[in-house]
C-alpha positions in Angstrom: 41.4 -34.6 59.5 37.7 -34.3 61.1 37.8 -30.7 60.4 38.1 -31.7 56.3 35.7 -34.2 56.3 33.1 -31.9 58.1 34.2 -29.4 55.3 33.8 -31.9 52.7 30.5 -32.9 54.0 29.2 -29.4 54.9 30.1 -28.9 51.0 28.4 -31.6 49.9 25.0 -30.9 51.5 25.2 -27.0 50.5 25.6 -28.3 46.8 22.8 -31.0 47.1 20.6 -28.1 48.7 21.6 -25.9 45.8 20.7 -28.5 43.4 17.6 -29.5 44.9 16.6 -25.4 45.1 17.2 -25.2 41.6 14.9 -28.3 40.5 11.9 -26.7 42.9 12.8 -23.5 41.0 12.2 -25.1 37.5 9.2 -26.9 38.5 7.4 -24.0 40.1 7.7 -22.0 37.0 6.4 -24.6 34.8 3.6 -25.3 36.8 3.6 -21.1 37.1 3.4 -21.5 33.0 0.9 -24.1 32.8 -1.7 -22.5 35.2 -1.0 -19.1 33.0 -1.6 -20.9 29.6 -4.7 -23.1 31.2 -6.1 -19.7 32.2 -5.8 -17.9 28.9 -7.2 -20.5 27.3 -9.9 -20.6 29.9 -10.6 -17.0 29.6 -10.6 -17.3 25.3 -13.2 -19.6 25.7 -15.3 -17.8 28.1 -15.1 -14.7 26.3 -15.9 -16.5 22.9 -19.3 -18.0 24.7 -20.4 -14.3 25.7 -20.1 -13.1 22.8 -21.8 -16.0 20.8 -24.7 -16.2 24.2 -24.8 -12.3 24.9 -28.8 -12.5 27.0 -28.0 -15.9 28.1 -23.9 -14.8 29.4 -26.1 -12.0 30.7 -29.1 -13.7 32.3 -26.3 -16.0 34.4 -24.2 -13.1 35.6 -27.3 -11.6 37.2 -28.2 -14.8 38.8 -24.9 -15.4 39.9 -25.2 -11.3 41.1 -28.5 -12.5 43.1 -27.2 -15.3 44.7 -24.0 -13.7 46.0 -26.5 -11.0 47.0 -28.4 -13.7 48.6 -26.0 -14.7 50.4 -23.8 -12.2 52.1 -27.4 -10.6 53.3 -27.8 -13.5 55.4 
């Protein structure tokens, strides 16, 4: 009788773990989604300022370009 309850009970922990696998699974790709959407959108909007600011898009990525310069000299 103790071996069937352990049975029972070893079954009912697999399926909970199964179940709870399966709900991390659906979050993880919607959050996977989200960040993908969230960074095309990002990158649309980048890409639309260059090319509206071309010197000034320009004038910060050599600034930027200087200051990483900067930096890993030191």
């Amino acid at each position: 009788m103790e071996d069937r309850n352990f049975k029972e009970a070893a079954a009912d922990i697999s399926s909970a773990a199964g179940d709870l696998a399966n709900s991390a699974k659906k979050q993880a790709s919607r959050a996977v989604d989200s960040a993908q959407h969230t960074a095309i959108e990002t990158f649309s909007d980048i890409e639309s300022q260059i090319r509206k600011n071309p010197t000034q898009s320009a004038l910060i990525a050599a600034g930027l370009g200087l200051l990483v310069g900067l930096l890993i000299s030191r």
